[in-house]
Structures are given as structure tokens and as C-alpha cells.
N, C-alpha and C positions, 0 to 999 in steps of 0.2 A: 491577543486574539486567539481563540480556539479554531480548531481545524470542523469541518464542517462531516458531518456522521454522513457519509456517504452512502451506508449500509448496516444494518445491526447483525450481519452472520460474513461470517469468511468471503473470500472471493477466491474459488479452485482456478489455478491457470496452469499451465503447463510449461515449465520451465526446462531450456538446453544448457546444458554442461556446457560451461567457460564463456556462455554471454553474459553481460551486463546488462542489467534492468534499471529504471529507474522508476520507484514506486515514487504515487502521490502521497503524499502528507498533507496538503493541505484539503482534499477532501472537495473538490472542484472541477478535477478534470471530468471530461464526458467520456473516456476511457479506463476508467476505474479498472485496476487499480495502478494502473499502471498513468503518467507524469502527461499531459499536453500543453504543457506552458500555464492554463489557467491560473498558477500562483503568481503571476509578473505582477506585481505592485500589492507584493503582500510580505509577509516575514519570514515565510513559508520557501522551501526548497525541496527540492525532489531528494529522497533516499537511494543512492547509487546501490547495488549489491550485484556480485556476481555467481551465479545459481555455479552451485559444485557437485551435480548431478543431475541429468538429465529425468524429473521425474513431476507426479501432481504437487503443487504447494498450492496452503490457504492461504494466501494473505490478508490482513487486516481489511478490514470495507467499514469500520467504525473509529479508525485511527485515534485509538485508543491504548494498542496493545504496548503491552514496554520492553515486549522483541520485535518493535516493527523490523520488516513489514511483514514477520509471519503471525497469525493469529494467535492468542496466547490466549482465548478464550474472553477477553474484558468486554466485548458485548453484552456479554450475560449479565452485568451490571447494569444495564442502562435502562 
């Protein structure tokens, strides 16, 4: 099963120093880009990460990139 293109450009959020996030991967939640459960009964899990600087990050919204969850640009493919 592929993950479902949520967005074909980044998604800026703002991220704090020493929380944990947890991006979606599967491309489902209604809070993009960030995890609402929406993957329960799929193969899909949320990508944990914890931001080590309080600053803007793009994260992926095409869950494509192969640094999820920061945008490495694979949009621009599609």
C-alpha cells in the first residue's frame, strides 16, 4: 500500500526545541502533517522525531521524501 500524496509542496510548521512530534506517513490525517490516528488499520505508523531547535521546518505533505519528515524536495517529481 502506498501512502496517500497529502500535498505536492512542503508543509512550514514551527517546531520547539526537545518536543517530540509525530509526523503522518500515511497521508490521511486531517492535520497534516502532523499523525491523528487516521492510520489504525493500515500498515502505516506515525514517524516520531524530536525537533533539536526551536525554528521554521518544511515537512514533507507528498510523503515521498527519503529524509522524512523534512522535505528533500521529491515533490518535484510527481
Amino acid at each position: 500500500m502506498s501512502a496517500i500524496i497529502a500535498q505536492t509542496s512542503p508543509i512550514a510548521v514551527e517546531l520547539e526545541a526537545g518536543k517530540t512530534y509525530y509526523y503522518c506517513t500515511c497521508g490521511r490525517s486531517a492535520g497534516q502533517p502532523f499523525c491523528d490516528g487516521s492510520h489504525k488499520g493500515t500498515e502505516f505508523t506515525p514517524k516520531a522525531f524530536t525537533a533539536d531547535e526551536t525554528k521554521t521546518a518544511y515537512l514533507c505533505g507528498c510523503k515521498q521524501s527519503k529524509g522524512e519528515p523534512f522535505c528533500d524536495g521529491s515533490h518535484k517529481a510527481l
